[in-house]
N, CA, C and O atoms as a Tripos MOL2 file, in Angstrom:
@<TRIPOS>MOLECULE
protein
  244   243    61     0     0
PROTEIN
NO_CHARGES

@<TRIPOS>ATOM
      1 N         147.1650  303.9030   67.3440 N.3       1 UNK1
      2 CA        147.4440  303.4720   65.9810 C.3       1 UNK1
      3 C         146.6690  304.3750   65.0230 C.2       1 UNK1
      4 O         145.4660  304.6290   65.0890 O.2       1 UNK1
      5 N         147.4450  304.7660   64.2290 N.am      2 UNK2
      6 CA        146.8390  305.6140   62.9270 C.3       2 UNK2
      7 C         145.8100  304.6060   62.2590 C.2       2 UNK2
      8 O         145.5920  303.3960   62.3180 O.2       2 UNK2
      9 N         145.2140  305.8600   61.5000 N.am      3 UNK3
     10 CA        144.3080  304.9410   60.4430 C.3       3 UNK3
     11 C         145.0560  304.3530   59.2720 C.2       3 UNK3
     12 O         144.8350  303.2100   58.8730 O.2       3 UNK3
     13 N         145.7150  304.9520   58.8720 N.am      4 UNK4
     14 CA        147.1970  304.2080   57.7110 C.3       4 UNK4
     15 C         147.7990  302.8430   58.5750 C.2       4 UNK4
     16 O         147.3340  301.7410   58.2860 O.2       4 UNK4
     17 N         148.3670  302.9050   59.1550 N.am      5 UNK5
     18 CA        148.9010  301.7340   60.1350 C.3       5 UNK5
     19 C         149.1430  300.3500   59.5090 C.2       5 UNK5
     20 O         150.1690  299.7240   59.2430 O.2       5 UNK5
     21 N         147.4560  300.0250   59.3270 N.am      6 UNK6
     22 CA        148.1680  298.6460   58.8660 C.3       6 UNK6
     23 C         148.0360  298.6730   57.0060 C.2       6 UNK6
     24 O         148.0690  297.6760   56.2850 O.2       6 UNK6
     25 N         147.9010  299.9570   56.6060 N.am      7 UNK7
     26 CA        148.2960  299.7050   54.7890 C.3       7 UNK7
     27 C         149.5870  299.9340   54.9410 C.2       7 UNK7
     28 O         150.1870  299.3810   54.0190 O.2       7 UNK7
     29 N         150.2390  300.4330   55.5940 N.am      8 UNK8
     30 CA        151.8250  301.1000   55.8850 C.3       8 UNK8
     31 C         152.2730  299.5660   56.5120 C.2       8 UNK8
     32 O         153.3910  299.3840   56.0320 O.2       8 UNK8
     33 N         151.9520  298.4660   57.2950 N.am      9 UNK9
     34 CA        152.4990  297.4250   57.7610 C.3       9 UNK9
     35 C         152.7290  296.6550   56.6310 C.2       9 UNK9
     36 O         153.8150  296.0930   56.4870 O.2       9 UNK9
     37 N         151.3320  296.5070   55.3470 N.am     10 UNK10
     38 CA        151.2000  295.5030   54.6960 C.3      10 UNK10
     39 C         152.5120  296.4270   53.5770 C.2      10 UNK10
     40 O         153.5010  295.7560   53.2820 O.2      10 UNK10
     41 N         152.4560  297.5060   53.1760 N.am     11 UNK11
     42 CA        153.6250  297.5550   52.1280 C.3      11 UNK11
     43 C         154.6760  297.4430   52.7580 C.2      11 UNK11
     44 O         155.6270  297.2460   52.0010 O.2      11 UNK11
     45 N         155.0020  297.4880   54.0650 N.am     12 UNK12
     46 CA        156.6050  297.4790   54.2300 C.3      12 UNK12
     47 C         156.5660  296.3830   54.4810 C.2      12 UNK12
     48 O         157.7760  296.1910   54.5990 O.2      12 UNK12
     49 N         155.8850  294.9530   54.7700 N.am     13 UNK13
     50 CA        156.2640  293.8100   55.3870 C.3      13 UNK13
     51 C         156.4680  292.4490   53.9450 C.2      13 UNK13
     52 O         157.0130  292.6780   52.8650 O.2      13 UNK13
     53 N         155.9970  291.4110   54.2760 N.am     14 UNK14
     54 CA        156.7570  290.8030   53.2900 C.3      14 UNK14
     55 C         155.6720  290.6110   51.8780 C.2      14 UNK14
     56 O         156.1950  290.1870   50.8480 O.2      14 UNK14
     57 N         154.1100  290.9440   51.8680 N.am     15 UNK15
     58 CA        153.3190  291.1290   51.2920 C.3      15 UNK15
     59 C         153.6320  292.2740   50.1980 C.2      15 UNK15
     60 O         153.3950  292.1220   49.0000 O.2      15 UNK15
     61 N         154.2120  293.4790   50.7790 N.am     16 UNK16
     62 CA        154.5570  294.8140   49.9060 C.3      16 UNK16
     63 C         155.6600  294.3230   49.3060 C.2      16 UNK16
     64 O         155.8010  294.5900   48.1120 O.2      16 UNK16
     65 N         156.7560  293.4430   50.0390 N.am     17 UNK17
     66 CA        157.6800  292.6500   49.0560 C.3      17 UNK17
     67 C         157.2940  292.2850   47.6440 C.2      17 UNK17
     68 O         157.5880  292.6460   46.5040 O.2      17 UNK17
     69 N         156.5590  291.4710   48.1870 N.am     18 UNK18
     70 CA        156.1170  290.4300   47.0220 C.3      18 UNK18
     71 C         155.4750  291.4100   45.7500 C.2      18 UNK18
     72 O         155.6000  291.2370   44.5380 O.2      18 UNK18
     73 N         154.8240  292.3760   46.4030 N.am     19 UNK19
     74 CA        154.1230  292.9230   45.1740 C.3      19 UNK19
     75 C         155.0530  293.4780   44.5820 C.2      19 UNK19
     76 O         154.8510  293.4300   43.3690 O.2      19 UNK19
     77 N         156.2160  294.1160   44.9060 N.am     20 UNK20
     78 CA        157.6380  294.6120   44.2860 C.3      20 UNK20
     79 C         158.0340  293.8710   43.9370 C.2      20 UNK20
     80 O         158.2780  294.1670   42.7670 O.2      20 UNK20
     81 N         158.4390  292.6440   44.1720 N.am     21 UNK21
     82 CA        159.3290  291.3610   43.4850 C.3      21 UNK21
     83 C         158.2270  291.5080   41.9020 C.2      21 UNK21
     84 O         158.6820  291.6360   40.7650 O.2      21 UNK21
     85 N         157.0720  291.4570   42.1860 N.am     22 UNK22
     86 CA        156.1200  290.7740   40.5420 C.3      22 UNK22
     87 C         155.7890  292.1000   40.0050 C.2      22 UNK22
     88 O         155.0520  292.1400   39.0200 O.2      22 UNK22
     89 N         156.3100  293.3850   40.6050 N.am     23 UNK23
     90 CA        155.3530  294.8890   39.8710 C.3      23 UNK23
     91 C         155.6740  294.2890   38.4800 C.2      23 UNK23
     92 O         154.7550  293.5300   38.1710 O.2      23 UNK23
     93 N         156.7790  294.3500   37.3780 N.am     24 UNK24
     94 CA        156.8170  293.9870   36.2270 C.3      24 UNK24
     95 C         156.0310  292.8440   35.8390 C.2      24 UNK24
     96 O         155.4420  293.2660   34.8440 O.2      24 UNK24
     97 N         155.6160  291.4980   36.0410 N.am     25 UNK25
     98 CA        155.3170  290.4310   35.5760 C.3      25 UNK25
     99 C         153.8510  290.7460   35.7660 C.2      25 UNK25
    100 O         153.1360  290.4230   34.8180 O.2      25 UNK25
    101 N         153.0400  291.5270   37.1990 N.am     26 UNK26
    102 CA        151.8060  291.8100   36.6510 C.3      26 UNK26
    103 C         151.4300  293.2240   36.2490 C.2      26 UNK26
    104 O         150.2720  293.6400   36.3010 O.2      26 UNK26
    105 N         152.5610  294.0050   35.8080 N.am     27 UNK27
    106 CA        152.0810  294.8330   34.7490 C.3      27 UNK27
    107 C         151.6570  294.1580   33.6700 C.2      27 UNK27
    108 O         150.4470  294.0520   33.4740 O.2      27 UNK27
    109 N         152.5780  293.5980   32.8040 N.am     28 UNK28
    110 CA        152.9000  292.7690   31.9930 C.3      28 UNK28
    111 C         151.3750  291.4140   31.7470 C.2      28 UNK28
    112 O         151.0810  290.7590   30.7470 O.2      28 UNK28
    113 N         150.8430  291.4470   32.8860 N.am     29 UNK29
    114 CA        149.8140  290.5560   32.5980 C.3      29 UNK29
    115 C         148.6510  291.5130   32.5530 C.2      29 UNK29
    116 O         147.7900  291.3050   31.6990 O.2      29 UNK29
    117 N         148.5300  292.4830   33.3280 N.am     30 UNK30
    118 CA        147.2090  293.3280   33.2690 C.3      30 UNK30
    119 C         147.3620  294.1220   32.0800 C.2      30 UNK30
    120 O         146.3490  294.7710   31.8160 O.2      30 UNK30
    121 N         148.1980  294.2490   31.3880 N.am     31 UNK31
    122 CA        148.2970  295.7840   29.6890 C.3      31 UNK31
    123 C         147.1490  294.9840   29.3960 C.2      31 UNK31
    124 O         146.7360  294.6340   30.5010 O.2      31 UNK31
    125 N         146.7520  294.7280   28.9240 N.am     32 UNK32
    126 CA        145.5380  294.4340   28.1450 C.3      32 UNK32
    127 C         144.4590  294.6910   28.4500 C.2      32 UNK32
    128 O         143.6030  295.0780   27.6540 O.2      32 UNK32
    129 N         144.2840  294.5220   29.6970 N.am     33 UNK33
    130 CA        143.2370  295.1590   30.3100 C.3      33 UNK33
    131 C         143.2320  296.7200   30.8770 C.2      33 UNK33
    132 O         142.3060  297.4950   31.1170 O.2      33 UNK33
    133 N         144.9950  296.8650   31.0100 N.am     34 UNK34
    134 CA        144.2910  297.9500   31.5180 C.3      34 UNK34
    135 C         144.3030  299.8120   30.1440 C.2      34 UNK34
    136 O         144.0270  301.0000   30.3120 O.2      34 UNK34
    137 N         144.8720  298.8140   28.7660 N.am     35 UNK35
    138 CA        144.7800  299.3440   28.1730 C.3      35 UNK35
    139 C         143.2270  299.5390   27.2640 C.2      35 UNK35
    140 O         143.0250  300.5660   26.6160 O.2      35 UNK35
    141 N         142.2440  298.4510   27.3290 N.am     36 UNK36
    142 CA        141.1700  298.6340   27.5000 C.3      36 UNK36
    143 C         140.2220  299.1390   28.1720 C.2      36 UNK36
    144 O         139.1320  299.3840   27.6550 O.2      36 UNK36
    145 N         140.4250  299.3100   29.1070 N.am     37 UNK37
    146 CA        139.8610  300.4480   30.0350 C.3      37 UNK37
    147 C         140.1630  301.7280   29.5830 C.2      37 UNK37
    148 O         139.2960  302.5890   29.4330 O.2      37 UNK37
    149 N         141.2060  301.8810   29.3840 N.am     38 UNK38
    150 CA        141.9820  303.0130   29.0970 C.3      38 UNK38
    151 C         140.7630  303.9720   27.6410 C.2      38 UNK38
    152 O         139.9610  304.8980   27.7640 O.2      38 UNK38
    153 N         141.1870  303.1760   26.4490 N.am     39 UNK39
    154 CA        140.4470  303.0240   25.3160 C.3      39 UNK39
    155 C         138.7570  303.4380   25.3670 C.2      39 UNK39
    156 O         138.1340  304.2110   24.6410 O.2      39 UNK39
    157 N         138.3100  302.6350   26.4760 N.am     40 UNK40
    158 CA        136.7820  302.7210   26.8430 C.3      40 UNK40
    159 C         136.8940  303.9060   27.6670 C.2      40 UNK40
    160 O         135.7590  304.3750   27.7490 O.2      40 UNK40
    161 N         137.8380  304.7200   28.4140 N.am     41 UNK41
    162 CA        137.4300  305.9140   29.1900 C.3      41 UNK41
    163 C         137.7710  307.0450   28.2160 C.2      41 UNK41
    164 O         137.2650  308.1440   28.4460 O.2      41 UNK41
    165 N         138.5590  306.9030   27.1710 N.am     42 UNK42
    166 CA        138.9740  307.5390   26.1850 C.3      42 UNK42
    167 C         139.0740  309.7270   26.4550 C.2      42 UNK42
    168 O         138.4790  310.7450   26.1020 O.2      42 UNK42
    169 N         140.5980  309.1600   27.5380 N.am     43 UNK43
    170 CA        140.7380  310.4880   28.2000 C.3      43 UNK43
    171 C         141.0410  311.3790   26.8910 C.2      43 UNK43
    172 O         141.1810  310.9080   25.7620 O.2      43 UNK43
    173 N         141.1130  312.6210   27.1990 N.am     44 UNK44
    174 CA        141.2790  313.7650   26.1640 C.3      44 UNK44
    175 C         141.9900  314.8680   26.5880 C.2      44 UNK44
    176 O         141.2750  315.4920   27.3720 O.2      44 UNK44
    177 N         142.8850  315.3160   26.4640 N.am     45 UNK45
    178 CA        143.9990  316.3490   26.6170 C.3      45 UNK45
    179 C         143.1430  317.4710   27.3820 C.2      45 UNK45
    180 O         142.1620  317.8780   26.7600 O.2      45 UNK45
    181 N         143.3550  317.9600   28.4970 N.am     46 UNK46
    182 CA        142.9120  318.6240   29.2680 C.3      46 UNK46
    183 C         142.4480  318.3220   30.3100 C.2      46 UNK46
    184 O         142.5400  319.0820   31.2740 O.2      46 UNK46
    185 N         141.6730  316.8360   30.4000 N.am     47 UNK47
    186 CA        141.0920  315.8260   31.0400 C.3      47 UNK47
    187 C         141.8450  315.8100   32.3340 C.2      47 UNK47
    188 O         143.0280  316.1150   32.4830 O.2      47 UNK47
    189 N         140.9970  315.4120   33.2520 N.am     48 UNK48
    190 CA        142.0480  315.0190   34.8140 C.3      48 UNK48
    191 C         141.4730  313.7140   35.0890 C.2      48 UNK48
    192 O         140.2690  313.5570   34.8880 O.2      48 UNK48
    193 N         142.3490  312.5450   35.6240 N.am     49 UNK49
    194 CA        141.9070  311.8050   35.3970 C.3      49 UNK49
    195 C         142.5360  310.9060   36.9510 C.2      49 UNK49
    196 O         143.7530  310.7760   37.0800 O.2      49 UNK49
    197 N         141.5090  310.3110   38.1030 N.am     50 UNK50
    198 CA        142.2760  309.9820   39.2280 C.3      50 UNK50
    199 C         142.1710  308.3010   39.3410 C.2      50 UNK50
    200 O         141.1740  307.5840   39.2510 O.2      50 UNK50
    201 N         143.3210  308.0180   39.5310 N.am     51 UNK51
    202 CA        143.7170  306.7350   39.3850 C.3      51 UNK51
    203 C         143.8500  306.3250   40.9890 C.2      51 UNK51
    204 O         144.7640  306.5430   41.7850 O.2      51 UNK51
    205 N         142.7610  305.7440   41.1250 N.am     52 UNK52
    206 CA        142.8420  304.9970   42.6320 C.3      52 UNK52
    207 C         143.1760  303.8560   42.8120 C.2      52 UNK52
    208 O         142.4270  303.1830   42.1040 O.2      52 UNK52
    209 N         144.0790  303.0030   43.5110 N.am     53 UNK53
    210 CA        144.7290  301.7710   43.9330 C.3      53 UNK53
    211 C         144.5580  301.1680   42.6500 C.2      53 UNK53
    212 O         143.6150  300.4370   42.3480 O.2      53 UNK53
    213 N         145.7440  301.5830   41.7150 N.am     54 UNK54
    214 CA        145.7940  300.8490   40.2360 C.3      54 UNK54
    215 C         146.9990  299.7150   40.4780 C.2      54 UNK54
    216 O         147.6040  299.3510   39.4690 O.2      54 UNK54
    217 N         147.3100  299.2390   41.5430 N.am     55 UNK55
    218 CA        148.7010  298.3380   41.8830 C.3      55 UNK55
    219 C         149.7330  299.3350   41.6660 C.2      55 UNK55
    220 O         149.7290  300.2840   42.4500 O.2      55 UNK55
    221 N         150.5360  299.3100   40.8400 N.am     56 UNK56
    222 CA        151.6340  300.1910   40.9850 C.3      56 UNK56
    223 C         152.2000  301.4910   40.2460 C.2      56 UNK56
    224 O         153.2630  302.1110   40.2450 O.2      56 UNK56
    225 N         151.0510  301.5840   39.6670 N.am     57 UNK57
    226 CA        151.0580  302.9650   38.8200 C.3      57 UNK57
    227 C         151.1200  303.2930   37.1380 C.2      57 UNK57
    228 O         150.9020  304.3540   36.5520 O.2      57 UNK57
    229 N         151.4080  302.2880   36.7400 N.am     58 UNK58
    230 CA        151.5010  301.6150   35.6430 C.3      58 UNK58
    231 C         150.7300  302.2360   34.8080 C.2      58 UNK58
    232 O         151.2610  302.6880   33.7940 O.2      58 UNK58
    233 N         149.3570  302.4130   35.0010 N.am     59 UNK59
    234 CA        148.2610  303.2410   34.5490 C.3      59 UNK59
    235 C         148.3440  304.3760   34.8840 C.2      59 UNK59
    236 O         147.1860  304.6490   34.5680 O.2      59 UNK59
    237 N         148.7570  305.3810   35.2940 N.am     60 UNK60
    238 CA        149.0040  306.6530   35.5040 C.3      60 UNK60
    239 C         150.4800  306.6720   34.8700 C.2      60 UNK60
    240 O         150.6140  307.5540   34.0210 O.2      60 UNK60
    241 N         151.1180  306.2270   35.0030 N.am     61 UNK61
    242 CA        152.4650  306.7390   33.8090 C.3      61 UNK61
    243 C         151.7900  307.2490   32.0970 C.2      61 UNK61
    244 O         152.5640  307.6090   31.2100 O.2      61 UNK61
@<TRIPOS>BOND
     1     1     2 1
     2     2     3 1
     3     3     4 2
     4     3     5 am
     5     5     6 1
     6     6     7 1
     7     7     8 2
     8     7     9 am
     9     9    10 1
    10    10    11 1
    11    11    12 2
    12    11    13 am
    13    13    14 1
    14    14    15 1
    15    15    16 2
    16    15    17 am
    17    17    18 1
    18    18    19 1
    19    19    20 2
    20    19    21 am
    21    21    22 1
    22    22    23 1
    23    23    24 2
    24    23    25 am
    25    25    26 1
    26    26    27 1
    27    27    28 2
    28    27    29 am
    29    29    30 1
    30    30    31 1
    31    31    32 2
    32    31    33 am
    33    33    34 1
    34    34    35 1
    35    35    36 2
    36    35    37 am
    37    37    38 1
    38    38    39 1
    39    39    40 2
    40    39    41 am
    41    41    42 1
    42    42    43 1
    43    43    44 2
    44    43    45 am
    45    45    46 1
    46    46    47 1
    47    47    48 2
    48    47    49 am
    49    49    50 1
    50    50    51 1
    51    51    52 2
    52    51    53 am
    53    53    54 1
    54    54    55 1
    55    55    56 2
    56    55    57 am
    57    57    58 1
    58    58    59 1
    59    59    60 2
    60    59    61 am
    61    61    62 1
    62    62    63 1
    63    63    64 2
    64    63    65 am
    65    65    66 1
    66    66    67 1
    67    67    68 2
    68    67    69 am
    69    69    70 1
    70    70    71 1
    71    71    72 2
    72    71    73 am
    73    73    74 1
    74    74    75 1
    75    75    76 2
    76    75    77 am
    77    77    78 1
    78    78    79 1
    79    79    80 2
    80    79    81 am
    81    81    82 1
    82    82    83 1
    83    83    84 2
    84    83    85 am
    85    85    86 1
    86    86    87 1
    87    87    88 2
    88    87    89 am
    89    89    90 1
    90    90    91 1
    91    91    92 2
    92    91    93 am
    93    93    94 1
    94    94    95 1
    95    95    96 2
    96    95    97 am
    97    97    98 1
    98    98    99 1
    99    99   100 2
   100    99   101 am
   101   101   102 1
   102   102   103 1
   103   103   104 2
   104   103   105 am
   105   105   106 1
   106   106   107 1
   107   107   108 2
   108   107   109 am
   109   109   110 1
   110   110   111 1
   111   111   112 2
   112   111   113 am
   113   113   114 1
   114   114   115 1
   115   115   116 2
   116   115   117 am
   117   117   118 1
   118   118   119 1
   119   119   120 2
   120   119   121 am
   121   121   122 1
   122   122   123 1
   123   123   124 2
   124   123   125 am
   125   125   126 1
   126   126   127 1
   127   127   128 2
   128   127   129 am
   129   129   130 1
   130   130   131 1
   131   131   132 2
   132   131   133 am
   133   133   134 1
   134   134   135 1
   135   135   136 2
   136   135   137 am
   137   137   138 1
   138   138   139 1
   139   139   140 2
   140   139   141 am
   141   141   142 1
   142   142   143 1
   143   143   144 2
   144   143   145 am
   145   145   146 1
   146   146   147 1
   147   147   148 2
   148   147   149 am
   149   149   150 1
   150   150   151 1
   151   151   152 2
   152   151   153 am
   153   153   154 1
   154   154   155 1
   155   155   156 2
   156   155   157 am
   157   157   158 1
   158   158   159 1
   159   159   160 2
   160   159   161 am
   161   161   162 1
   162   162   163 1
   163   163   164 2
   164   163   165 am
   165   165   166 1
   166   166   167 1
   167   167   168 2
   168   167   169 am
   169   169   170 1
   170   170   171 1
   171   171   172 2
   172   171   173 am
   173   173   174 1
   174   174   175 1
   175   175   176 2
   176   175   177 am
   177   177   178 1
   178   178   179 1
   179   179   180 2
   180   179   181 am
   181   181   182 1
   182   182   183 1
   183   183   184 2
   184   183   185 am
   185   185   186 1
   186   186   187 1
   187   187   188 2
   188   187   189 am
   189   189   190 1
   190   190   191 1
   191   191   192 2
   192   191   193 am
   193   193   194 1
   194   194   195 1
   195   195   196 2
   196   195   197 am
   197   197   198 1
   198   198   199 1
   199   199   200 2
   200   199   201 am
   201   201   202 1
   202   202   203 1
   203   203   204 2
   204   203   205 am
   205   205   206 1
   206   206   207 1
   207   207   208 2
   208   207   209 am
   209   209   210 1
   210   210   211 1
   211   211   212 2
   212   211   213 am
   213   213   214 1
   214   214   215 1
   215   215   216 2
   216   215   217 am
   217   217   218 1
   218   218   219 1
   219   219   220 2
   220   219   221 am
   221   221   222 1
   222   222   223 1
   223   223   224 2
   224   223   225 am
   225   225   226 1
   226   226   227 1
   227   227   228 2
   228   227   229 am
   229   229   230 1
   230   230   231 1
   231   231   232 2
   232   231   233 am
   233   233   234 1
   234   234   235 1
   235   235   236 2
   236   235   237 am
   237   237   238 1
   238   238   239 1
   239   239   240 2
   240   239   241 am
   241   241   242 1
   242   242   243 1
   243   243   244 2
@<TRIPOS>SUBSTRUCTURE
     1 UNK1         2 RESIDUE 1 A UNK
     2 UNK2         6 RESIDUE 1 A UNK
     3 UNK3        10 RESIDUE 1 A UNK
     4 UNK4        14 RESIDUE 1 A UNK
     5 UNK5        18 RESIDUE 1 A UNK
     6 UNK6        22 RESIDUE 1 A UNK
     7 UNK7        26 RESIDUE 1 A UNK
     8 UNK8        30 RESIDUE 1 A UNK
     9 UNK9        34 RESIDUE 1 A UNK
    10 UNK10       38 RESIDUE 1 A UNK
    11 UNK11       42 RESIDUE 1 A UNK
    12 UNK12       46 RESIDUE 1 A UNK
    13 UNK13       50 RESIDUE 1 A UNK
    14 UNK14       54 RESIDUE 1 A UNK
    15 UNK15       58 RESIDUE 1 A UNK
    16 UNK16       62 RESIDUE 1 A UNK
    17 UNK17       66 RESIDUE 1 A UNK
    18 UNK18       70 RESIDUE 1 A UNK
    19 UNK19       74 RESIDUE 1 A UNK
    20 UNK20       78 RESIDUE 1 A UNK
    21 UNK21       82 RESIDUE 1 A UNK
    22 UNK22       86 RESIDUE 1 A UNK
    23 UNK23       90 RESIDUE 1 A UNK
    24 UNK24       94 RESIDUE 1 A UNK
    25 UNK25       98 RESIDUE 1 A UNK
    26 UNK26      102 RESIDUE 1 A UNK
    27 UNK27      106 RESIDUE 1 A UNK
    28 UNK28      110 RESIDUE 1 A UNK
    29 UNK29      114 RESIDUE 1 A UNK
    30 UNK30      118 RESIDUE 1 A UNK
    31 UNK31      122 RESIDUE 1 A UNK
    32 UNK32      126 RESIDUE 1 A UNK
    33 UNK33      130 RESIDUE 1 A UNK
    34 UNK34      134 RESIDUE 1 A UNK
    35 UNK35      138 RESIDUE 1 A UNK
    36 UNK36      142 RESIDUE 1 A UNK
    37 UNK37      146 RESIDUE 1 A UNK
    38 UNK38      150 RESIDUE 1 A UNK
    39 UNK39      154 RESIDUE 1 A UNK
    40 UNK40      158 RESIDUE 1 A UNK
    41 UNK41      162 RESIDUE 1 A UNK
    42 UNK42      166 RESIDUE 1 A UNK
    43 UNK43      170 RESIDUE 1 A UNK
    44 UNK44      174 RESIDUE 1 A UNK
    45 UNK45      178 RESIDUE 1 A UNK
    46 UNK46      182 RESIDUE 1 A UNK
    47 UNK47      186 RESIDUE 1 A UNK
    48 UNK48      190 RESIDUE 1 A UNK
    49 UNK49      194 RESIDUE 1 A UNK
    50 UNK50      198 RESIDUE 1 A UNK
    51 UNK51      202 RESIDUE 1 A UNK
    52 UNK52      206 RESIDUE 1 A UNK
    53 UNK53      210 RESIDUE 1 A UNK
    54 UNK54      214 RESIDUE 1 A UNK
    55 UNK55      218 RESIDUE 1 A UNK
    56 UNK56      222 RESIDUE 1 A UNK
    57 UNK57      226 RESIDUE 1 A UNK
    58 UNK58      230 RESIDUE 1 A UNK
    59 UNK59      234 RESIDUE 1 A UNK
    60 UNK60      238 RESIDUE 1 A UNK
    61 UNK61      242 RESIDUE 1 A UNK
């Protein structure tokens, strides 16, 4: 068994479902926060900026 294995089980099984069924409803609940964060890191054009396990990307768009 790989080291991916079981993050690759949990998104394809019915858990990775679920987080696809709600990606919109908890975007939609986290903007606020994660537009505050955003605000408080106050990136700047040139900036690189790495977005680790943000749920579904939402914050990197």
């Amino acid at each position: 068994m790989s080291a991916n294995q079981n993050p690759i089980e949990y998104g394809n099984g019915s858990q990775g479902q679920q987080w696809a069924h709600y990606q919109s409803e908890m975007d939609r609940n986290l903007r606020e926060v994660a537009d505050a964060v955003l605000d408080l890191a106050n990136p700047m054009p040139g900036e690189r900026v790495l977005d680790i396990g943000c749920g579904s990307g939402e914050t990197t768009f």
